[in-house]
N, C-alpha and C positions, 0 to 999 in steps of 0.2 A: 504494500500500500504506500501511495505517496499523497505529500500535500506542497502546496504552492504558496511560496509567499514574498513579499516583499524585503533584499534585503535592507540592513540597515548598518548604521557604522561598524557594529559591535560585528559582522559579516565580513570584515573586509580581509583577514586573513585568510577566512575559508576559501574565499573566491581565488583569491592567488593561489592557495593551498590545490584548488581543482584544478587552476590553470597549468601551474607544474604538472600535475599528476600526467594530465591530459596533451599537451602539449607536444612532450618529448617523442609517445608512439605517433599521434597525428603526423608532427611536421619533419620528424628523422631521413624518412623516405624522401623527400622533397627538395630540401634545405641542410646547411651546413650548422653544425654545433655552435659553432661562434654564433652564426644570425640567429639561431633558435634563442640562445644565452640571452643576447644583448636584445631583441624583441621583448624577450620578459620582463627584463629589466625596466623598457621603457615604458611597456604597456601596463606591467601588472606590478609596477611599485604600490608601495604604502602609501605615498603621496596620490599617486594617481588614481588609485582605485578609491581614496578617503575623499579628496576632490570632487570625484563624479558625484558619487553619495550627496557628499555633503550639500553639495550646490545644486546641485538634482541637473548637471548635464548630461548625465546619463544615469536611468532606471535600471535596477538590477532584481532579476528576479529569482530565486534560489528553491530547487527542488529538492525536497526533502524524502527519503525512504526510511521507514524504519527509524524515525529518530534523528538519522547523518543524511548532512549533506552530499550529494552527489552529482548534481547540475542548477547550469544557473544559464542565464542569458541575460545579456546587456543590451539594452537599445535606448532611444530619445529620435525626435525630431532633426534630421538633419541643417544644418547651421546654415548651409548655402539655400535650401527651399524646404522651410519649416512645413510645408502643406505634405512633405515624404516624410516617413516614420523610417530608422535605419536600425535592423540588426544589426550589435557592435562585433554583439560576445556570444556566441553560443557553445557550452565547452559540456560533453558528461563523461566523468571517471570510465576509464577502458572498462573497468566491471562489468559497469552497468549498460554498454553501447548493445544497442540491441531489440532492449527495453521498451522502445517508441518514446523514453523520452525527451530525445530530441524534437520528435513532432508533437509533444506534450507541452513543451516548451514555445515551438515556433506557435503553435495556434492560441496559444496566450499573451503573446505577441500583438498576433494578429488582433487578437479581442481585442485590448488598449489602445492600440491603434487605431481602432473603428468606436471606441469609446473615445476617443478623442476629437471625433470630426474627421479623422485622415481615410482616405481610401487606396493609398501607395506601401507598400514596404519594399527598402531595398535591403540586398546586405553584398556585402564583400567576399570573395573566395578565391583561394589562390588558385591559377590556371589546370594545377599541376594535382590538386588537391580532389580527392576522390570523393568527397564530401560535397561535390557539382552533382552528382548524381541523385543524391537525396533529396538538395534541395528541388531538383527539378520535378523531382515526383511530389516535392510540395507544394510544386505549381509555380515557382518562380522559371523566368524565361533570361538568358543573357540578353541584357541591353546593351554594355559597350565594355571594353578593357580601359583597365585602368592600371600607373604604376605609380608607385607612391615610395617614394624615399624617405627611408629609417635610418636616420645615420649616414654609414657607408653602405646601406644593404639596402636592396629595393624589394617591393611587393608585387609582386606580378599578378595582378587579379582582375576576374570578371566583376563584374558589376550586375548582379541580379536583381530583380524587379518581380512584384506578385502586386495584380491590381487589387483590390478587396473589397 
């Protein structure tokens, strides 16, 4: 059994905590050690992750089984056309991939999204990353590429889109 809920500051370990777990087998295949490293670092510090919370630039939402956390997803209104809602973060513990709770997560997404007034979500994925396939079955379509520099390292991603 699981349940859903909003995190909040006192969350912000966990979250990093999933993101390492998650992270490593995700982007190993993909990506080199150093970028995997230095991404974490930039994405899923203490500051940053306490930041979104705090100032509510990005929503976090933490899936709970049993008690322990085990997935979460990050979104908000994108900053360049607040009328799109953007998937940031969608991470669950290898354990648990399987589960459907990835699409447990995406379609409550979706709901706040559509509780918002927005009828758009996008999210990010990298070209390379096997995790295109899911989302397409969750009905997002590639709209354009995009690369985005981290540092020294770039992001080589699609840019997906589900009307709603």
């Amino acid at each position: 059994m699981y349940t859903i809920r909003t995190a909040t500051l006192s969350d912000v370990g966990i979250i990093i905590e999933i993101a390492e777990k998650t992270w490593w087998p995700a982007y190993s295949p993909i990506l080199e050690k150093e970028q995997i490293s230095f991404m974490l670092g930039e994405i899923y510090s203490v500051e940053k992750i306490t930041s979104q919370v705090e100032n509510n630039t990005q929503s976090y939402l933490l899936l709970i089984e049993d008690g322990k956390p085990v997935a979460f997803a990050g979104y908000a209104p994108r900053d360049e056309a607040p009328e799109i809602y953007k998937l940031h973060k969608l991470y669950c513990l290898p354990e648990t991939q399987g589960k459907g709770y990835g699409k447990v997560l995406i379609n409550e997404v979706i709901n706040k999204t559509i509780e918002a007034g927005k009828h758009t979500l996008d999210l990010n994925v990298n070209r390379y990353n096997k995790a295109k396939n899911f989302y397409e079955k969750m009905g997002f379509e590639v709209a354009y590429e995009e690369d985005i520099a981290i540092g020294l390292y770039w992001m080589n991603d699609y840019v997906m889109r589900k009307k709603l």
